[in-house]
C-alpha positions in Angstrom: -85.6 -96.5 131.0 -83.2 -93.9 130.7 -85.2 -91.5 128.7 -87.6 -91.8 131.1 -89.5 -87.9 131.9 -90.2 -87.9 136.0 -91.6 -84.3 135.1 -93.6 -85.9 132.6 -95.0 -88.5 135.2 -94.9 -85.4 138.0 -97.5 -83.9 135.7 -99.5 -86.9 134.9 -100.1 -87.5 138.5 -100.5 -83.7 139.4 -103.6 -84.0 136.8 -105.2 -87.4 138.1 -104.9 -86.1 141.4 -106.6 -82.7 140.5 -109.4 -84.7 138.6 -110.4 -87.1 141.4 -110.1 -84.4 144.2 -112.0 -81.6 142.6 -114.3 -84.8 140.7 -115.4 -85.8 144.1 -116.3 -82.4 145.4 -119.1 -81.6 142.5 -120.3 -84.7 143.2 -120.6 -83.9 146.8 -121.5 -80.4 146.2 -124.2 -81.7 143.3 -125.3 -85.4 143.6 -125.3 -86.2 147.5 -126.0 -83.4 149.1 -129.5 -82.5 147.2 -130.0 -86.4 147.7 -130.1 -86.2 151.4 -132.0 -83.4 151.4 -135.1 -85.8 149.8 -134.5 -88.1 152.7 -137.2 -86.8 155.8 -135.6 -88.4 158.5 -132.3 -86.6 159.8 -130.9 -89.1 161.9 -131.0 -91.2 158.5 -129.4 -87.5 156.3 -126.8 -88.0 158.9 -125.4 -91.7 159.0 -125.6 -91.4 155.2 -123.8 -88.4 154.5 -121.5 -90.2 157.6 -120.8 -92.8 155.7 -120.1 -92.0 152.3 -118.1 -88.7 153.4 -115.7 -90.8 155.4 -115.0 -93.1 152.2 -114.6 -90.0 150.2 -112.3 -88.4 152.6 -109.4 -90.9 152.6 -109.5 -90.2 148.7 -109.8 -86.6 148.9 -106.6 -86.6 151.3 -104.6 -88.9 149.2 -105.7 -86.6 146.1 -104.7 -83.6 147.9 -101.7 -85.2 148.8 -100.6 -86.3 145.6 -101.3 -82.8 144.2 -99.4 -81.2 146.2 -96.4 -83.1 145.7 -96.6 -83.6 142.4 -96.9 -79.8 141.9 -94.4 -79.0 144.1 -91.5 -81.6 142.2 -92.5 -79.7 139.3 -91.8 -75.7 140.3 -88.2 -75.8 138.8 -90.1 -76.8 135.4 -90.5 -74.2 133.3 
């Protein structure tokens, strides 16, 4: 374990956390937002988007999160 790269890792999680945070935004931006614009009803558009927003969100902070930290361990690497 001593050979072990923690800028390697650094960048490996920077990377997975830059591919499920910006993932999940197309797919909110392209998939569930033109879906609940099918759906007549808006108190139904609302609980929806309600719903699967709030899941989404604890990813999308945890992504961010990791991102940032991750990318800020790895500024001295040049």
């Amino acid at each position: 374990m001593e050979n072990f790269n923690y800028f390697t890792f650094a960048r490996a999680l920077h990377v997975i956390g830059v591919v499920l945070w910006i993932g999940g935004m197309a797919f909110v931006t392209t998939v569930l937002i033109p879906s609940l614009r099918k759906i007549t009803d808006s108190t139904n558009q609302l609980e929806l988007f309600e719903q699967l927003e709030g899941k989404f969100s604890f990813q999308a902070k945890l992504a961010t999160l990791v991102t940032g930290v991750s990318g800020f361990y790895r500024l001295p690497e040049n």
